[in-house]
C-alpha positions in Angstrom: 120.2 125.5 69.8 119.1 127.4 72.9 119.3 126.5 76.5 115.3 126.3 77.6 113.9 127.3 80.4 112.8 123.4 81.1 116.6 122.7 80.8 117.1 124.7 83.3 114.6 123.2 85.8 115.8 120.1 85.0 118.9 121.4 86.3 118.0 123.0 89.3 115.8 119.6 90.0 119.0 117.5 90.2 121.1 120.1 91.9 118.5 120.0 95.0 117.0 116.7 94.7 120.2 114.1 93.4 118.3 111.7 91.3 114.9 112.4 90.4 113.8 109.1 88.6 112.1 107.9 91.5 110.1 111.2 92.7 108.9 109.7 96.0 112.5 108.6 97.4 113.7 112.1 96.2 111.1 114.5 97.5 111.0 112.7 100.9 114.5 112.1 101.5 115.1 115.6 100.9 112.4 116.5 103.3 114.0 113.9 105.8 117.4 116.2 105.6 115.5 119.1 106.0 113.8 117.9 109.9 116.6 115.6 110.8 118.8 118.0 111.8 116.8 119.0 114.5 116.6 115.9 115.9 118.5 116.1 119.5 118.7 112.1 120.6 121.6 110.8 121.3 120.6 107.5 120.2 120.3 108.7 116.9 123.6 110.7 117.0 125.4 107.8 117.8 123.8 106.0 115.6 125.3 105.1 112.1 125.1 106.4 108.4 123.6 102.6 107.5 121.1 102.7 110.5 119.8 106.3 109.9 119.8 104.9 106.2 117.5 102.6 107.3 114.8 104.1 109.2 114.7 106.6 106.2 114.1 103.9 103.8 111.6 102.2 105.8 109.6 105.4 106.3 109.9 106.7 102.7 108.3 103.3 101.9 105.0 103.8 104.6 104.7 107.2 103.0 104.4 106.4 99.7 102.2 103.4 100.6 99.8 105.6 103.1 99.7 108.4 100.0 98.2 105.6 97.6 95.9 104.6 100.0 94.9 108.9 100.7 94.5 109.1 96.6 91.9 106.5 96.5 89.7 107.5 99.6 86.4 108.0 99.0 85.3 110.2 101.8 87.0 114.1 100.3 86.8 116.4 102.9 89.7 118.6 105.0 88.3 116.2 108.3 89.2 112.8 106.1 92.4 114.7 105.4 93.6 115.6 109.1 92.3 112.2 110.1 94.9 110.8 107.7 97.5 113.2 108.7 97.6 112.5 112.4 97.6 109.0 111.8 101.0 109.2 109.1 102.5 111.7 111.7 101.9 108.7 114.9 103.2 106.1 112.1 106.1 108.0 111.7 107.1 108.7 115.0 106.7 104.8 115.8 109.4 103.8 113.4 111.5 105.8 115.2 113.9 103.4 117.4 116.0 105.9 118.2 114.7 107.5 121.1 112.2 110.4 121.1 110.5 112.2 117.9 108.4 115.0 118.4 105.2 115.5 116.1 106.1 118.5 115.2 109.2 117.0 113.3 106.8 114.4 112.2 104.9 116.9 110.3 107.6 118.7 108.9 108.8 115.0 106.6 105.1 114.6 105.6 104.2 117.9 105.0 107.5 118.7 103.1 107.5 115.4 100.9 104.1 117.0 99.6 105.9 120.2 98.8 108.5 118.7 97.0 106.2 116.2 94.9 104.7 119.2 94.2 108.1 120.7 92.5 108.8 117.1 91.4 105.6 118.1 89.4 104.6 114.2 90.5 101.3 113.8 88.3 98.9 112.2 91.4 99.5 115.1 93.7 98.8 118.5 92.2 95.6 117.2 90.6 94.6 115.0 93.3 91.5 115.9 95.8 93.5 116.4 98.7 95.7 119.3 97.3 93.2 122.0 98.4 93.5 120.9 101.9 97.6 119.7 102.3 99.0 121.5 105.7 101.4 124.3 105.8 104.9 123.0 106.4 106.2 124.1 110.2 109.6 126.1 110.4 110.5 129.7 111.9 110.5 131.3 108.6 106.8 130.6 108.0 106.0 130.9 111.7 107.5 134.9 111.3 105.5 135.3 107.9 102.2 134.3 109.8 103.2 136.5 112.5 103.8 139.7 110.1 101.0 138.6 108.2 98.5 139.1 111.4 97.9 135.7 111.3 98.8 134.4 114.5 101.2 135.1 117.1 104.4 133.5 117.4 104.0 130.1 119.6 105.6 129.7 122.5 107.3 126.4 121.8 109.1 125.6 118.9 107.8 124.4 115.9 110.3 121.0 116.3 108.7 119.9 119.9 105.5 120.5 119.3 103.2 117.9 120.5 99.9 116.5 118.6 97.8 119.3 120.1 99.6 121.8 119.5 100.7 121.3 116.2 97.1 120.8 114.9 95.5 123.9 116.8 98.6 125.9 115.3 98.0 124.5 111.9 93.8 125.0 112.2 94.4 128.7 113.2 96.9 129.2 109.9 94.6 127.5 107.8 91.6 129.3 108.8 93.3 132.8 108.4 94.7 132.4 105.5 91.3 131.1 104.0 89.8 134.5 105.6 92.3 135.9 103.7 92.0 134.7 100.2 88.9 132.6 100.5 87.6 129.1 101.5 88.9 127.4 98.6 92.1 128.7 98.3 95.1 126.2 99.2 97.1 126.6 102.1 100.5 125.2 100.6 99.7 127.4 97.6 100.0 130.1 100.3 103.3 128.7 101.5 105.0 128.3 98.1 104.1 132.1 97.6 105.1 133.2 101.1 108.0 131.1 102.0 111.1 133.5 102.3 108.8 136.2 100.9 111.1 139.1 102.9 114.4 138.6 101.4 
């Protein structure tokens, strides 16, 4: 018997993700470890493992509730899309009792919990209508890629503090040059997966 290369996966799966039998608690609270760290309150440095446990168990719940409620809208458009975005991003920031989170952190949970249902290879979100039109995660690595790529320049605050406005004119601008780029119907996280790290 050989090892396969779904073995492997498998593998690799657990070794990022811990368990993996419930997709939506694994992919977001991964993406929760991923933004918390930039997270500067001291509220919620002081604040203890069960308490941060908490809020990230609350919030993983209004994601995967506000995703099944995306999958079954009947208005399909990039516009519905945003529209649904901005208002997860608000909800998430309002669960936060622990002094100030930016929307720029916001994004990064929702836009990474995509990604990783994505590697998850969660049935409802590859095939899904909204794929084509899921935002490019925030971070400096993708922020240099866009800049090499002649994208866009380099922002002048970070990623992490970014405010509503500036996050979605940053994210437009992405968007609409990397559909310039490869086309009006290509996907801008399929962009990310293939760009992500793509100089080292």
């Amino acid at each position: 018997m050989k090892l396969t290369n779904e073995d492997i996966l498998h593998f690799l799966k657990i070794a990022y993700f811990g368990d993996i039998d419930d997709k939506y608690d694994a992919a977001c609270g991964r993406a929760y470890r991923d933004f918390c760290r930039t997270i500067r309150s001291q509220a919620f440095k002081e604040a203890t493992l069960v308490e941060k446990e908490s809020f990230r168990k609350v919030v993983t719940e209004y994601i995967r509730e506000e995703i099944d409620k995306l999958i079954i809208i009947p208005d399909k458009s990039q516009e519905t899309f945003d529209a649904w975005h901005e208002r997860v991003c608000l909800g998430i920031i309002e669960h936060f009792s622990f002094g100030e989170l930016y929307y720029g952190q916001a994004q990064k949970w929702i836009n990474m919990t995509f990604k990783y249902l994505c590697v998850l290879d969660t049935v409802s979100i590859k095939d899904v209508w909204f794929f084509p039109y899921l935002h490019v995660p925030m971070d400096n690595i993708i922020i240099k890629v866009a800049v090499e790529a002649g994208f866009i320049e380099r922002p002048v605050v970070r990623w992490s503090r970014w405010n509503k406005n500036q996050y979605m004119g940053y994210q437009a601008a992405l968007i609409s040059a990397i559909r310039s780029s490869k086309g009006n119907n290509y996907p801008p996280l399929l962009w990310e997966f293939r760009n992500w790290k793509s100089d080292t």
